[in-house]
N, C-alpha and C positions, 0 to 999 in steps of 0.2 A: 294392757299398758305395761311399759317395761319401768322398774324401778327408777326413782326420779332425780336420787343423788349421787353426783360423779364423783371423784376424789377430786376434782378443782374445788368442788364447791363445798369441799368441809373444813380447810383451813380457814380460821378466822382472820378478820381486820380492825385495823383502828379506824374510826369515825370522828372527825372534830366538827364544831361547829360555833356560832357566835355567842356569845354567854347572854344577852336576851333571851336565845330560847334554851339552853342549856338552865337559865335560873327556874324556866317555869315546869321543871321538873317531866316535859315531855318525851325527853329523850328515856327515860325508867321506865316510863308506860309503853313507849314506839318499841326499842329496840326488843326486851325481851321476848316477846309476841313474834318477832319477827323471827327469833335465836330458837324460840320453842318449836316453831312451824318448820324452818329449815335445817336445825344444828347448825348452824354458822355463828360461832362466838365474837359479839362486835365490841373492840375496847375503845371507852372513850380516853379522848385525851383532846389537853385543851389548845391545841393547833397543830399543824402540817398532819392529818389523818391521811390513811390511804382514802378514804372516801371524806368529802368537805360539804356539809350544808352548809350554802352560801348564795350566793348568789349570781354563782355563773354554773351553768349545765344545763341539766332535763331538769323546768319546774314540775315543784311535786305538790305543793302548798302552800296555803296563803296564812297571814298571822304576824300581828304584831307589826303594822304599817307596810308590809312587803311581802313579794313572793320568792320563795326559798326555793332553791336550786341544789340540786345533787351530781358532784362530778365526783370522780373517781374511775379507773381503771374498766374496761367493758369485758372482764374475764371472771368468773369463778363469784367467789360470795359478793367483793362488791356491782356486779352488774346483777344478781339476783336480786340483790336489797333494791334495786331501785326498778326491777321489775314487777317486787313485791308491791313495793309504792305505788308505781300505777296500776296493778290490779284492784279491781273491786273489794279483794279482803285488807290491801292496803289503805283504799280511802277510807273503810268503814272503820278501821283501827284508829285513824286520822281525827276522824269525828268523835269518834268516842273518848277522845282527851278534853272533860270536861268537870276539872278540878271548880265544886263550888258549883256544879250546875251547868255551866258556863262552857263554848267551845272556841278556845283559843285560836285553834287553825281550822282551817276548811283544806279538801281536796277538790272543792270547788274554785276554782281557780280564773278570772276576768281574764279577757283577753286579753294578750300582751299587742296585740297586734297580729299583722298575717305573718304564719311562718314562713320563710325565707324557704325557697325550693331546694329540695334537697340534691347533694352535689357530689359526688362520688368522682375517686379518682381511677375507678374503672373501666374496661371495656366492656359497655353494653353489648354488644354482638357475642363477645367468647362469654357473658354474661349467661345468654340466653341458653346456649349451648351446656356449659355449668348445669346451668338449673333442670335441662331438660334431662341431663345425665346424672345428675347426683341425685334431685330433688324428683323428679319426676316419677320417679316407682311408686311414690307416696301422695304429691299432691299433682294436680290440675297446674298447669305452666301457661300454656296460653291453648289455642284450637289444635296446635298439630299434636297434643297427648290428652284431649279432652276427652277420651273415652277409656283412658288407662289410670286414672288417679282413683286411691281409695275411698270408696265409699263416708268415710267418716273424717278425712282429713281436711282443713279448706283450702281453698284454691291460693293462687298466686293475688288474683283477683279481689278475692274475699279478703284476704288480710290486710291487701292494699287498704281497705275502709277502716283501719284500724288506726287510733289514734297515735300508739305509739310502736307501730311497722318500721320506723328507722331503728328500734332497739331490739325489737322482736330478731329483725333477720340476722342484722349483726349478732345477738349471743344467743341464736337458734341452738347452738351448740350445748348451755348451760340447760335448754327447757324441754319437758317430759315430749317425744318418749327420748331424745336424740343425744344423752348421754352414754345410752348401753352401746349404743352402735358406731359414736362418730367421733374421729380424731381431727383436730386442727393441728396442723405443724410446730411444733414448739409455743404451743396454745394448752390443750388439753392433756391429763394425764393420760401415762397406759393404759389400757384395761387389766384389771386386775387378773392374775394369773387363773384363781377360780373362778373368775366371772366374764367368759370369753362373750364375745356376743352373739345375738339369738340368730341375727342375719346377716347376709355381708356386710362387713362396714362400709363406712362411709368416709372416703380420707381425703381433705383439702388443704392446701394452704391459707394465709388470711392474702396472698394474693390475689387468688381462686376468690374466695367471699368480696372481694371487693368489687371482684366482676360480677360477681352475683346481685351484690347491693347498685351497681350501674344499673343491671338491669330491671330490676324491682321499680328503683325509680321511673322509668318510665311505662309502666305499667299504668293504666286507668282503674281505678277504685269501681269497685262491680256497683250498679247501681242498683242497691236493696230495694228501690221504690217503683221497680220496672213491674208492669204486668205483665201476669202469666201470658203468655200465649198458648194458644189452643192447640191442637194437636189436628 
């Protein structure tokens, strides 16, 4: 595995949010855990934050009559923070705020309803292409590189099953191992002078990604619950 922090993602940000949950002291238990695990220093402040717990974005949590939303910019610390959040060590940190015994919010979250299909202002076709040429050394794309993806990476496929796959592909850029090796056009920093990377890089535009994210969306979510077939 190649080192996990780029130089996007050690500047810090501001975080605001609604002083309900600001009073109940869980933003001192959430944030630092989060500042300790990645080095990204978040300052609070009590409105217009680069990143906004509210009530419009990607829900993270439930508490206190509503579900809390986090919007904010999909580059560098704040789209880590909210990747953080929907990972498993983020809901268990979620839970674990339980002043008096008690757990104010859950990461278990009701459904709002069906999510709205996802809409990209891409071309799926240079999409696919994209992904077979950039992505392809690494993962499984669809049958025509199915016997050339590495061993341990998942598929195009496989991630489509994943709850939050529109945010995955989008800041792929920010998640291990694809900081050592991958530039986004006036997205990503350099690479540092001593720390050239181990393989060819990997250099797009967020034009380029959007064609990629066209494509993704119509991919079919691999179905986990298919039996084996025999051989």
């Amino acid at each position: 595995m190649f080192p996990l922090v780029a130089q996007a993602q050690s500047a810090g940000f501001t975080l605001s949010t609604a002083r309900e949950v600001r009073d109940t002291g869980f933003l001192q238990h959430l944030l630092p855990r989060f500042s300790l695990k990645h080095g990204v220093r978040i300052t609070q402040i009590d409105e217009g934050g680069d990143v906004v717990i509210g009530h419009e974005g990607v829900p993270v949590f439930a508490g206190l009559d509503a579900i809390w939303h986090v919007s904010g910019p999909k580059v560098g610390g704040p789209a880590l923070f909210t990747e953080w959040l929907l990972a498993d060590i983020g809901k268990r940190t979620i839970h674990a705020f339980q002043p008096e015994g008690v757990a104010i919010f859950t990461a278990q979250i009701e459904d709002e309803g069906a999510l709205p299909a996802a809409v990209f202002e891409g071309d799926p076709l240079l999409g696919e292409t994209l992904s077979l040429r950039h992505c392809g050394r690494c993962h499984v794309i669809n049958d025509t590189n199915r016997m050339d993806g590495m061993g341990q990476t998942p598929s195009f496929a496989l991630m489509r099953t994943f709850d939050d796959w529109r945010d995955r592909f989008a800041t792929f850029y920010i998640l291990n191992p694809h900081p050592s090796f991958t530039q986004i056009a006036d997205i990503t920093q350099p690479f540092a002078a001593h720390l050239p990377p181990a393989i060819v890089p990997l250099e797009m535009t967020q034009g380029e990604l959007d064609n990629i994210l066209s494509y993704v969306a119509t991919i079919a979510p691999a179905d986990l619950g298919a039996p084996l077939q025999s051989q």
